[in-house]
PATIMI-268849 format. One record per residue (C-alpha): residue number from 0; residue in one letter; x, y, z. Coordinates in Angstrom, 3 decimals. Layout:
residues N
+-----+------+----------+----------+----------+
| pos | code |       c1 |       c2 |       c3 |
+-----+------+----------+----------+----------+
| NUM |    A |        X |        Y |        Z |
...
+-----+------+----------+----------+----------+
end
This chain:
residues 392
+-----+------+----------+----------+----------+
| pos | code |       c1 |       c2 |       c3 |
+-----+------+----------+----------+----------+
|   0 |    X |  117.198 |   30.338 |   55.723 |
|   1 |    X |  114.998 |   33.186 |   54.829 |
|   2 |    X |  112.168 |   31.202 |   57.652 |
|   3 |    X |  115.137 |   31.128 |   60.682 |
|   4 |    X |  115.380 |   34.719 |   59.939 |
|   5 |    X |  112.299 |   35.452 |   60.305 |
|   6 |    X |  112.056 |   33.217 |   63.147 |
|   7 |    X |  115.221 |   35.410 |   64.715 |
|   8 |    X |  113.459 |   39.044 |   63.973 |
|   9 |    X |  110.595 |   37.590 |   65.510 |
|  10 |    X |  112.183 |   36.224 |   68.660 |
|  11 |    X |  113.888 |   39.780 |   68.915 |
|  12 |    X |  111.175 |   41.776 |   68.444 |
|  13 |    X |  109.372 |   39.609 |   71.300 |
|  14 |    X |  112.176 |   39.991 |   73.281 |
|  15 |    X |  112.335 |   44.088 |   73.257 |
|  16 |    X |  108.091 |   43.777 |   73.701 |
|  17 |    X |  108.647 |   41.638 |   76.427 |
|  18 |    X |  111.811 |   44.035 |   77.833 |
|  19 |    X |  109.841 |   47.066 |   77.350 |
|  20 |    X |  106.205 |   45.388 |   79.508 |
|  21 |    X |  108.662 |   44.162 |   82.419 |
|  22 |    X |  110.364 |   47.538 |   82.581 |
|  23 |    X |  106.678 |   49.474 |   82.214 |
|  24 |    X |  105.329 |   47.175 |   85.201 |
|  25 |    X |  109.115 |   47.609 |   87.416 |
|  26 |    X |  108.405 |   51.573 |   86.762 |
|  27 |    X |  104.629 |   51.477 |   87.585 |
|  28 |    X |  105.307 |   49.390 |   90.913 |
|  29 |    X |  108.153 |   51.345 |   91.806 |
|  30 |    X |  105.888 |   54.349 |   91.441 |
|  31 |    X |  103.479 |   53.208 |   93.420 |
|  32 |    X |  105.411 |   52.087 |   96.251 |
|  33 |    X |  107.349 |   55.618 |   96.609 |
|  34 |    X |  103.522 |   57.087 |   96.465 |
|  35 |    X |  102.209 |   54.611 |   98.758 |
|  36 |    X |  105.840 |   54.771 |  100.954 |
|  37 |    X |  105.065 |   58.294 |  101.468 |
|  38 |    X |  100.770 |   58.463 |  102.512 |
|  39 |    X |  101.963 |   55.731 |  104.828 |
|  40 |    X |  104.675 |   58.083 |  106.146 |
|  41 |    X |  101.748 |   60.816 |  106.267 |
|  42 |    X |   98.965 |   58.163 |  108.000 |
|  43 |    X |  101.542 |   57.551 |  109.890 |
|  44 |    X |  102.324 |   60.345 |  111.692 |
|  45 |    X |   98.836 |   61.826 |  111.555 |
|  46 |    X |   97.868 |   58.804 |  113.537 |
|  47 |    X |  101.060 |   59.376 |  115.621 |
|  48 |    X |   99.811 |   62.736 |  116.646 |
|  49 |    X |   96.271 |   62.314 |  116.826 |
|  50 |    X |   97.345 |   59.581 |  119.160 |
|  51 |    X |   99.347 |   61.955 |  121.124 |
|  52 |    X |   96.903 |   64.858 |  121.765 |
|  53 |    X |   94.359 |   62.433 |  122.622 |
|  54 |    X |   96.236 |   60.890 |  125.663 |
|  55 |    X |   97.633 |   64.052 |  126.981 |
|  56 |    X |   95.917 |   67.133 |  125.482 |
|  57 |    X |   93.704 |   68.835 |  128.968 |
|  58 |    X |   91.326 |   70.562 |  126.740 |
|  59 |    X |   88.143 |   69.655 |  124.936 |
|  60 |    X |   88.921 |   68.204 |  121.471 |
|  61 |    X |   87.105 |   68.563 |  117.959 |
|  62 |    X |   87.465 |   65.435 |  115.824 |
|  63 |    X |   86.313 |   67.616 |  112.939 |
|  64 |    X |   88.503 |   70.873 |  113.620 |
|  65 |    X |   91.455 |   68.884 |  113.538 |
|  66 |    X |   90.656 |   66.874 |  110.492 |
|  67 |    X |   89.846 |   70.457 |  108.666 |
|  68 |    X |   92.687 |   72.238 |  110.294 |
|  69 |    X |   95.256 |   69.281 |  108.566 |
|  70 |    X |   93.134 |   69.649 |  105.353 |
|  71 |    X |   93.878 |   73.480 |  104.881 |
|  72 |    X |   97.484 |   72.614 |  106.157 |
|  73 |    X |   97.811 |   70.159 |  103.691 |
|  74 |    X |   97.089 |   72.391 |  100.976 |
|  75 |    X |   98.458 |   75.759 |  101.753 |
|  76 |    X |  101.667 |   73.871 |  102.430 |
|  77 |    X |  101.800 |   74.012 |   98.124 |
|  78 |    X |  102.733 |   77.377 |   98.386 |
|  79 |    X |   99.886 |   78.866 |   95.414 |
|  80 |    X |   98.125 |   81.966 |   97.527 |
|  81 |    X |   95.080 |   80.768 |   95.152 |
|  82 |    X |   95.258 |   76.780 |   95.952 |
|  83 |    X |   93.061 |   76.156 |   99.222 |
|  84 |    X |   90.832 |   73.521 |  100.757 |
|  85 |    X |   87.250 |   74.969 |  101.143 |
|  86 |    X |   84.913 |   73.760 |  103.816 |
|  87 |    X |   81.504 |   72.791 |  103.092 |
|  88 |    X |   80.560 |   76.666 |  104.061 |
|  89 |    X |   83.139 |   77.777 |  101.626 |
|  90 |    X |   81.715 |   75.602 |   99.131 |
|  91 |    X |   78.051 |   77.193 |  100.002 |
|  92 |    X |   79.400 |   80.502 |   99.860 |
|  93 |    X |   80.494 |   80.382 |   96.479 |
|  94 |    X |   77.509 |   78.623 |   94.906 |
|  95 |    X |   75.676 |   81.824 |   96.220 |
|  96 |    X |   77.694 |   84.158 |   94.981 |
|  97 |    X |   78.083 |   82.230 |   91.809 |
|  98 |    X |   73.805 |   82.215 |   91.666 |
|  99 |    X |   74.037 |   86.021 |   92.308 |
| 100 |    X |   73.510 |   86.803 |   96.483 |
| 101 |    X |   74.855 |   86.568 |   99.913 |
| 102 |    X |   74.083 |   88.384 |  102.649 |
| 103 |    X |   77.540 |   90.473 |  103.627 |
| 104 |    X |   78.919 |   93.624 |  102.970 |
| 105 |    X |   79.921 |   93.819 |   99.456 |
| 106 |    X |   83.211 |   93.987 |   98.895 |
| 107 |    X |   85.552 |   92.048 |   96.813 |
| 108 |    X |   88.761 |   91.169 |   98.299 |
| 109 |    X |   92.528 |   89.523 |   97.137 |
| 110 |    X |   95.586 |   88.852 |   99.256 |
| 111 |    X |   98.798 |   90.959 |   98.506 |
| 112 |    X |  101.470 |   88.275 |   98.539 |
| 113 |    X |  104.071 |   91.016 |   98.963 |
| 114 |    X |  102.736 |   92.156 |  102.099 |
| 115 |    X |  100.418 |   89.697 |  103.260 |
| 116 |    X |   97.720 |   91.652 |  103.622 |
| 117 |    X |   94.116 |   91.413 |  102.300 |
| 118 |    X |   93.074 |   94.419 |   99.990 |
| 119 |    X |   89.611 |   95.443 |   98.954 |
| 120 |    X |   89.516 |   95.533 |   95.036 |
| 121 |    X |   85.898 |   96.362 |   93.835 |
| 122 |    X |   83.222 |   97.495 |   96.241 |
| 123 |    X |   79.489 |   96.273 |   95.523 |
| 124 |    X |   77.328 |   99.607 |   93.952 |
| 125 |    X |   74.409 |  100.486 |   97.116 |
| 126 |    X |   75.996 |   97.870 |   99.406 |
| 127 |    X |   76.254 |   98.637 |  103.371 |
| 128 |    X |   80.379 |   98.680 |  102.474 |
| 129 |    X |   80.011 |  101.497 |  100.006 |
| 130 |    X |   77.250 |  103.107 |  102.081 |
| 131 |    X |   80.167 |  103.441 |  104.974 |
| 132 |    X |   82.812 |  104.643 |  102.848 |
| 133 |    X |   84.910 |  101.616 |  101.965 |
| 134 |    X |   87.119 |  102.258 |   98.636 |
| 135 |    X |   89.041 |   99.940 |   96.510 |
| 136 |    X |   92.596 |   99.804 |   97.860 |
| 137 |    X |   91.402 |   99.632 |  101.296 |
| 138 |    X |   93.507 |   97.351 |  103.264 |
| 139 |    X |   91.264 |   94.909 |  105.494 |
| 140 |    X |   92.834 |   94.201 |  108.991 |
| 141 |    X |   90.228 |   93.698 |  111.450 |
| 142 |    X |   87.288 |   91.924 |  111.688 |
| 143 |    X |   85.144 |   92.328 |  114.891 |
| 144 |    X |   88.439 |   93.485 |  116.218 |
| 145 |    X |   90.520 |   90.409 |  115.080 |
| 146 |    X |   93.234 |   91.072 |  113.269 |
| 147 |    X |   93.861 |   88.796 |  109.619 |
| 148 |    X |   96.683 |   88.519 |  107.623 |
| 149 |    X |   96.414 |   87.675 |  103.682 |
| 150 |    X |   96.782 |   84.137 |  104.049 |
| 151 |    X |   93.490 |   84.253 |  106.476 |
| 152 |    X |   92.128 |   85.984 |  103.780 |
| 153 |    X |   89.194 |   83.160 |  103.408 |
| 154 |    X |   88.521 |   83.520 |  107.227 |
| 155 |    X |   87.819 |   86.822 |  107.407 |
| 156 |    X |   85.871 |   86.487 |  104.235 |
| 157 |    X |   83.738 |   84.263 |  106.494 |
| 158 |    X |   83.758 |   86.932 |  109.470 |
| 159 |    X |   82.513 |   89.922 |  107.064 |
| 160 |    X |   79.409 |   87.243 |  106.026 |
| 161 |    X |   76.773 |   86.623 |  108.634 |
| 162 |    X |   72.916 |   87.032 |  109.150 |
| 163 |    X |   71.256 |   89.713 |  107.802 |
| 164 |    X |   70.511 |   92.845 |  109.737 |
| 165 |    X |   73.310 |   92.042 |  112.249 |
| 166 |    X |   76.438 |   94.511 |  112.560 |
| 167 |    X |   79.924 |   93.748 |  111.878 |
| 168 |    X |   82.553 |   95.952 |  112.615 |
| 169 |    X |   85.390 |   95.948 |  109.800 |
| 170 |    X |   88.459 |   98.151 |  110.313 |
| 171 |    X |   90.622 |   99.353 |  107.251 |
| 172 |    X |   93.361 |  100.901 |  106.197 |
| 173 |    X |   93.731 |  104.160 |  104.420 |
| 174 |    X |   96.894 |  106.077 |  103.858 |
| 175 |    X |   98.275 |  104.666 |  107.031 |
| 176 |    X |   95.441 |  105.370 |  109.116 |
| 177 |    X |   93.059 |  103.057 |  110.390 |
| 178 |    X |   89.375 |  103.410 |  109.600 |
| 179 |    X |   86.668 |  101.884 |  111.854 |
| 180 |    X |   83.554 |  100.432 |  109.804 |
| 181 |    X |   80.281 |   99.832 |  111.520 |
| 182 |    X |   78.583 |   97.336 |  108.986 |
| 183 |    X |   75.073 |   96.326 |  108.703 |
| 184 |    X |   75.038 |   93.179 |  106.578 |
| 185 |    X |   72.508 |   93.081 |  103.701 |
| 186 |    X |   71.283 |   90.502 |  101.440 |
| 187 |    X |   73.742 |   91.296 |   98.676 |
| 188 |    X |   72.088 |   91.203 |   95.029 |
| 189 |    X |   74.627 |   91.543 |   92.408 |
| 190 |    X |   73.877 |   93.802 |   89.558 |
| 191 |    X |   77.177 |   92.913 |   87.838 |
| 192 |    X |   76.032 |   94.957 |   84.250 |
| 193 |    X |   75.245 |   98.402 |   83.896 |
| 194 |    X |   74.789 |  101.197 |   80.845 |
| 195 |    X |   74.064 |  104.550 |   79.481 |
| 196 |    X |   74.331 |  106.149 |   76.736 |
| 197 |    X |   77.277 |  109.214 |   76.649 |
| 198 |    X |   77.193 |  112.416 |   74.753 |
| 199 |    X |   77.987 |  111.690 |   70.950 |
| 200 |    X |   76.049 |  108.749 |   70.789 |
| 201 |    X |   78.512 |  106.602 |   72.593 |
| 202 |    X |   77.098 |  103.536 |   74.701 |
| 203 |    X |   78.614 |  103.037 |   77.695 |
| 204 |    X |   78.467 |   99.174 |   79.856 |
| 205 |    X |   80.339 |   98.979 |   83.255 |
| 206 |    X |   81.056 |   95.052 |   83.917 |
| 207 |    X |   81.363 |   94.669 |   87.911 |
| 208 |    X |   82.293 |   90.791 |   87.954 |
| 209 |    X |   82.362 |   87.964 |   85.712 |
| 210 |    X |   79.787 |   85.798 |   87.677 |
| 211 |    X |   76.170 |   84.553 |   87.194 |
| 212 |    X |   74.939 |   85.299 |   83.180 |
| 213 |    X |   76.346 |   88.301 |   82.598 |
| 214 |    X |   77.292 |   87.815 |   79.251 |
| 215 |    X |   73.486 |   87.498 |   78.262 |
| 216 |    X |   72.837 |   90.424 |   80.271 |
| 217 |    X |   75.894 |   92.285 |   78.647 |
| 218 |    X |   74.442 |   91.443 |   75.721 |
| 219 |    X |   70.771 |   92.615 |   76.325 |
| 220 |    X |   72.251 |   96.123 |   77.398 |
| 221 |    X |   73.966 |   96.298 |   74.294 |
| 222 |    X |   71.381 |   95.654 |   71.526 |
| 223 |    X |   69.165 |   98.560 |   73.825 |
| 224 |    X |   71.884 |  100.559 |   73.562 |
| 225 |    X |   72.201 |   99.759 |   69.887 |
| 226 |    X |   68.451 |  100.456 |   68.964 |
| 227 |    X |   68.986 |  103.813 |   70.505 |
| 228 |    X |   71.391 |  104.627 |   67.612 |
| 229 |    X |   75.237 |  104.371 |   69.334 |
| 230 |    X |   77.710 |  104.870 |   67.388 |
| 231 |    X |   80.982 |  103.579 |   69.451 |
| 232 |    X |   81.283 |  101.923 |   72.912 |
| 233 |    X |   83.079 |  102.363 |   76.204 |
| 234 |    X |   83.687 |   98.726 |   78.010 |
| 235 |    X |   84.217 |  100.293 |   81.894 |
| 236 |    X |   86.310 |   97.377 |   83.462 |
| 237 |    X |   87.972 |   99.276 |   86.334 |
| 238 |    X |   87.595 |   97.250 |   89.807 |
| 239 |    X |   86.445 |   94.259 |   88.037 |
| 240 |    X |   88.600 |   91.433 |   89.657 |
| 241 |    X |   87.321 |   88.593 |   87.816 |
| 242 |    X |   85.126 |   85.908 |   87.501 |
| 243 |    X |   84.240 |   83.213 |   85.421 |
| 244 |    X |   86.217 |   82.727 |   82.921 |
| 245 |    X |   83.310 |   81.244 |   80.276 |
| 246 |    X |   81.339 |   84.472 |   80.833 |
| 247 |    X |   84.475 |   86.477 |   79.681 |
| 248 |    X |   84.994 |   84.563 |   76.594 |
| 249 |    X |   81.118 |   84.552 |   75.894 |
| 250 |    X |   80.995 |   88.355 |   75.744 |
| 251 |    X |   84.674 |   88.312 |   74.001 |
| 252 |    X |   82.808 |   86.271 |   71.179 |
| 253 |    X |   80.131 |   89.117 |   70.467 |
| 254 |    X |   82.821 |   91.464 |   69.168 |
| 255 |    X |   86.140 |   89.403 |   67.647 |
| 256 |    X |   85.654 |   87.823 |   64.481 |
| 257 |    X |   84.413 |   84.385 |   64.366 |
| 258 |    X |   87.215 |   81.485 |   64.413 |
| 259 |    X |   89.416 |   84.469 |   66.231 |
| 260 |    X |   91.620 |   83.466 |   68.853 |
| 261 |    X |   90.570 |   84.890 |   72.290 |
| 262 |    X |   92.480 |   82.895 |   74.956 |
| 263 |    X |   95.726 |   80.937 |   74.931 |
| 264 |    X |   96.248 |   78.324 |   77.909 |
| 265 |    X |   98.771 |   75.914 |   79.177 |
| 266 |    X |   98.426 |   73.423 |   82.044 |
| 267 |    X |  101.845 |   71.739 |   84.099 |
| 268 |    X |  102.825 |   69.355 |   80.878 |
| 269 |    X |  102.625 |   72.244 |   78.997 |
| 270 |    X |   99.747 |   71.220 |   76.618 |
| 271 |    X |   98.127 |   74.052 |   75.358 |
| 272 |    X |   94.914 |   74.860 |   74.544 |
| 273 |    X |   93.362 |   77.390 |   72.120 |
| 274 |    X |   90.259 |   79.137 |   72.487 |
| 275 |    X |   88.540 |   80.927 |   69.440 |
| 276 |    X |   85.010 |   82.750 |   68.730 |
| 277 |    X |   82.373 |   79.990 |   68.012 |
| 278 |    X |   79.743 |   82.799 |   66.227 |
| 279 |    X |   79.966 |   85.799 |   63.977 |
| 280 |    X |   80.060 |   88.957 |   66.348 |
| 281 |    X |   76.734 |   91.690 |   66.852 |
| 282 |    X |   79.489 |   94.420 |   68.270 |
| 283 |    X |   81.152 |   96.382 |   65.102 |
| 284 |    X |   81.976 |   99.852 |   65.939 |
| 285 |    X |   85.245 |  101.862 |   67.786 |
| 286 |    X |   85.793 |  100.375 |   71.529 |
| 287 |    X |   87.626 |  101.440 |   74.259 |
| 288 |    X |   88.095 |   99.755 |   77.157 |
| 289 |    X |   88.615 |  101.285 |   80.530 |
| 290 |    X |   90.927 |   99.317 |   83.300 |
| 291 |    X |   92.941 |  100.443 |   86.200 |
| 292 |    X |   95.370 |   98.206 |   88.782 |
| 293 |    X |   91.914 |   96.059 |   89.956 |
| 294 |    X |   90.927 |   95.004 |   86.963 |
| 295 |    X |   92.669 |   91.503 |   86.992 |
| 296 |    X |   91.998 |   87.524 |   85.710 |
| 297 |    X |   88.945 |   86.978 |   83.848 |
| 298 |    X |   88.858 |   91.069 |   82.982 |
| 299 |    X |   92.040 |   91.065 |   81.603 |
| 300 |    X |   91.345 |   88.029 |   79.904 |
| 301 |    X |   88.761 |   90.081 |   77.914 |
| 302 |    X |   90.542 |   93.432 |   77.530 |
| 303 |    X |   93.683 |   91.238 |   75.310 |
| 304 |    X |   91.118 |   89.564 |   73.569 |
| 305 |    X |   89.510 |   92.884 |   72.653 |
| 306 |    X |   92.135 |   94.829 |   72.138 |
| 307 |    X |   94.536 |   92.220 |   70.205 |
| 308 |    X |   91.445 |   91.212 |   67.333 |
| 309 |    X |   89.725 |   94.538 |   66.989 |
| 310 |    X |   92.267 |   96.736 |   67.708 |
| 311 |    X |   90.284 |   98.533 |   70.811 |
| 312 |    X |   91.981 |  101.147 |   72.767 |
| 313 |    X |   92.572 |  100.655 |   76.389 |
| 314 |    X |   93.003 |  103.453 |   78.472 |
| 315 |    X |   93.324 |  104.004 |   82.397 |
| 316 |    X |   96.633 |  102.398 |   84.144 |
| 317 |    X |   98.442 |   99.245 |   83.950 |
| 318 |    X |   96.452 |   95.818 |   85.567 |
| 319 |    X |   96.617 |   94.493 |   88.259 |
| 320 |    X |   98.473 |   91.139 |   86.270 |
| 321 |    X |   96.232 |   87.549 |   87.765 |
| 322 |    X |   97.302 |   85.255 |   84.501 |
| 323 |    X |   96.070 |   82.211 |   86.168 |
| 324 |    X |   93.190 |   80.130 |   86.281 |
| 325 |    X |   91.813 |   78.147 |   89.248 |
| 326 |    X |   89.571 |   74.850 |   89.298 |
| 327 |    X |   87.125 |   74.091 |   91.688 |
| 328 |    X |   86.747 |   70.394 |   92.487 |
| 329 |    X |   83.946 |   68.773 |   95.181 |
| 330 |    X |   85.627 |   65.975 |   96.991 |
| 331 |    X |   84.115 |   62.928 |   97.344 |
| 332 |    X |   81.607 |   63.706 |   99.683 |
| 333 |    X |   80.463 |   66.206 |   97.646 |
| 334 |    X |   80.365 |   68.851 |  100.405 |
| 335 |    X |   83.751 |   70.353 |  100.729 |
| 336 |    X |   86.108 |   70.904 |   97.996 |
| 337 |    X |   89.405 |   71.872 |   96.581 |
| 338 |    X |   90.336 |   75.205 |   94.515 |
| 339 |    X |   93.726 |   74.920 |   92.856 |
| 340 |    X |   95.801 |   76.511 |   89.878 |
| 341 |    X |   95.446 |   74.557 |   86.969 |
| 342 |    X |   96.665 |   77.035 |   84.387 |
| 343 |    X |   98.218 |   79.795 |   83.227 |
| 344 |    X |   97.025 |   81.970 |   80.470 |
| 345 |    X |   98.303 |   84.715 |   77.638 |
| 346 |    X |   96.680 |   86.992 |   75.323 |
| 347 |    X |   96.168 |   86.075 |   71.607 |
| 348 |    X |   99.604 |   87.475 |   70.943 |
| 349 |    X |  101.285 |   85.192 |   73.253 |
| 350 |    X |  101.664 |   88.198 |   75.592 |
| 351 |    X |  102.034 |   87.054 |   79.377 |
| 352 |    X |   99.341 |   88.690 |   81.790 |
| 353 |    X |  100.605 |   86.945 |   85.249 |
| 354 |    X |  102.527 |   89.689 |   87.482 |
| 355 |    X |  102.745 |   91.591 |   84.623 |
| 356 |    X |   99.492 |   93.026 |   83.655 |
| 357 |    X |   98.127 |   94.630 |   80.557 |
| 358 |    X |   99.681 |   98.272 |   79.676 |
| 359 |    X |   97.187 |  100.614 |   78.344 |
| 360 |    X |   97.458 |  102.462 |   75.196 |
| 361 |    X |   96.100 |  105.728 |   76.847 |
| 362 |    X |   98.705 |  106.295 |   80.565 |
| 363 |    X |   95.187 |  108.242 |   82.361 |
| 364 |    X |   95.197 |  108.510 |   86.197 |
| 365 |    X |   92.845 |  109.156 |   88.263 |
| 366 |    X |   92.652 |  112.074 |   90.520 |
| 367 |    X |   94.065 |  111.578 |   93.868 |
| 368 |    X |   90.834 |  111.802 |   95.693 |
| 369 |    X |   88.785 |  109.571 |   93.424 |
| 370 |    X |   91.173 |  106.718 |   93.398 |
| 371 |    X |   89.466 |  103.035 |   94.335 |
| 372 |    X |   85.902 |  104.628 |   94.115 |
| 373 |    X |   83.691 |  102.618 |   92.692 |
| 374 |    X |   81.346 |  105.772 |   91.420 |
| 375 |    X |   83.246 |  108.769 |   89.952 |
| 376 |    X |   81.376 |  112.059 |   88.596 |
| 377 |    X |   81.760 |  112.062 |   85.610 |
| 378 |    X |   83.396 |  115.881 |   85.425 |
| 379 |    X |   86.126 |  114.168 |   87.307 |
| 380 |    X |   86.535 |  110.668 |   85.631 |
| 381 |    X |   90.111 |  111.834 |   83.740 |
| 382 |    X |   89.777 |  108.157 |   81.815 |
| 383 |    X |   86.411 |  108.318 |   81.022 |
| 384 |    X |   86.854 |  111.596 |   79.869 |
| 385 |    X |   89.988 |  110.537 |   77.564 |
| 386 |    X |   87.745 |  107.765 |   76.573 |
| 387 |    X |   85.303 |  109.729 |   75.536 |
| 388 |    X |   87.729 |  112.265 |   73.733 |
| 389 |    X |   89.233 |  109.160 |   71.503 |
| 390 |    X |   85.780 |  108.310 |   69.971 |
| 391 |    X |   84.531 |  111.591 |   69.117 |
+-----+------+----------+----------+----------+
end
């Protein structure tokens, strides 16, 4: 009796196994068919049209235009200003900026979703766009006299690049009045750390961009600043639009305790993942950190880390709120690529950065007439001066 029970749980249990594969498989084929149903809709009509144009368009045709042109389509069709195909010169461009040069103009640039427009956000220090008079908050709208909107934002990102010593003629817009720019592009090196030391022994680094090593050279500027007997430190993020987000993290572990959380992240399945300081921080004195509305993604990134372990004051006005990360993928042919959202992140305290931004402890503006400068004197810098005030 007790063995044709058995026999029965066993025959059961099969049966559910059994259930449960046939039902798996049904899913994963049904699956597949609606995926494959649908690129064969999309072959489909590509081939339809590519068909089409070939029998009746007049004009010259570019196989590799229109393959590029669907590409882009393809992929701004997701709706994500920050999810785009990049071309193989796209690709190029960033590994240069991401080694430290380009030849251009030096600016840094974002797309206002709002108004579609492209907006200058940091300006390069000694590059041929500062040298002309182009601020942060500048709105881009010609390029050689073509007009771009902020979805073209990568295309006239492309325009403003070019050979060096050859003119480009950029025109902005300032307090409703358009600005003409005559450009000489430069080979563009990037100098992304800077430092001094203040009155009362207070160190001072400016971080232009999260790219290249600057954490190591963050770091260097610190421990000369150090041996020359500071006592507290400003961290001058204003304009700094981002970067990588490693470099952030790397300079975030020389000054929150070690095991610290620095970065909270979740992808679409809402797994999240938990970043904390790997090493015992150098950086143990009063901070305050100095941000405005451009200082956005991998800066803000650093300022909650900062200011929610070590209890750093923050002082200018509120961010400008990027709580999103991108990856960067090389297709197949390992040429052209694909740069798409892949998370969202929060401060230590759960606190949401995306379209909301970081508000500073210290409310400082700027004056009117020094707004989106990259260089301020110093008799007129209202937050460095409040800074300054705070660790004395």
């Amino acid at each position: 009796m007790n063995e044709k029970r058995k026999n029965n749980i066993y025959k059961s249990l099969m049966l559910i196994i059994i259930t449960a594969l046939i039902t798996s498989i049904l899913t994963t084929i049904a699956v597949y068919s609606s995926v494959s149903e649908k690129n064969t809709e999309l072959d489909n009509k590509i081939a339809e049209i590519n068909k089409k144009i070939k029998a009746t368009y007049i004009g010259d045709i570019d196989e590799s235009k229109l393959i590029e042109g669907a590409l882009e389509g393809y992929v701004a069709a997701v709706g994500d200003e920050y999810t785009e195909y990049l071309t193989e010169s796209e690709i190029n461009d960033l590994k240069e900026e991401v080694d430290g040069s380009y030849v251009g103009i030096g600016v840094y640039i974002t797309q206002l979703i709002q108004t579609n427009e492209i907006m200058v956000i940091g300006v390069i220090k000694d590059s041929p766009a500062e040298k002309v008079g182009i601020i942060a908050g500048d709105i881009i709208k010609k390029v050689n006299d073509v007009e771009y909107v902020g979805e073209q934002l990568t295309a006239a990102s492309n325009k403003m690049r070019g050979p060096e010593g050859e003119n480009v003629k950029v025109t902005v817009v300032r307090d409703e009045k358009e600005i003409e720019c005559n450009i000489t592009r430069e080979k563009i090196k990037f100098n992304y750390v800077s430092s001094e030391i203040l009155e009362n022994n207070i160190g001072y680094i400016k971080l232009s961009s999260f790219e290249g090593n600057c954490a190591k050279d963050f770091e260097k500027h610190y421990n000369d600043l150090q041996s020359k007997g500071i006592k507290s430190l400003i961290i001058d993020l204003r304009n700094n639009g981002g970067g990588l987000v490693d470099q952030s993290l790397e300079i975030a572990d020389l000054i929150v305790p070690k095991g610290a959380t620095t970065l909270i992240t979740t992808d679409k399945n809402h797994n999240e993942e938990v970043s904390k300081a790997k090493k015992d921080p150098i950086i143990n004195m009063p901070i305050v950190i100095l941000v405005n509305e451009y200082t956005a993604s991998a800066s803000e990134i650093l300022t909650g880390a900062i200011k929610e372990n070590v209890n750093a004051k923050v002082v200018g006005t509120t961010t400008y709120g990027k709580g999103i990360i991108q990856g960067i993928y090389l297709l197949k042919d390992k040429k052209t690529g694909l740069k798409v959202t892949i998370q969202e992140y929060f401060t230590p305290n759960r606190n949401k950065i995306h379209k909301t931004g970081i508000t500073p402890d210290y409310e400082v503006e700027l004056p009117e007439e020094w707004k989106g400068k990259n260089t301020i004197d110093k008799e007129f810098d209202t937050q460095l001066i409040k800074a300054i005030e705070i660790l004395k």
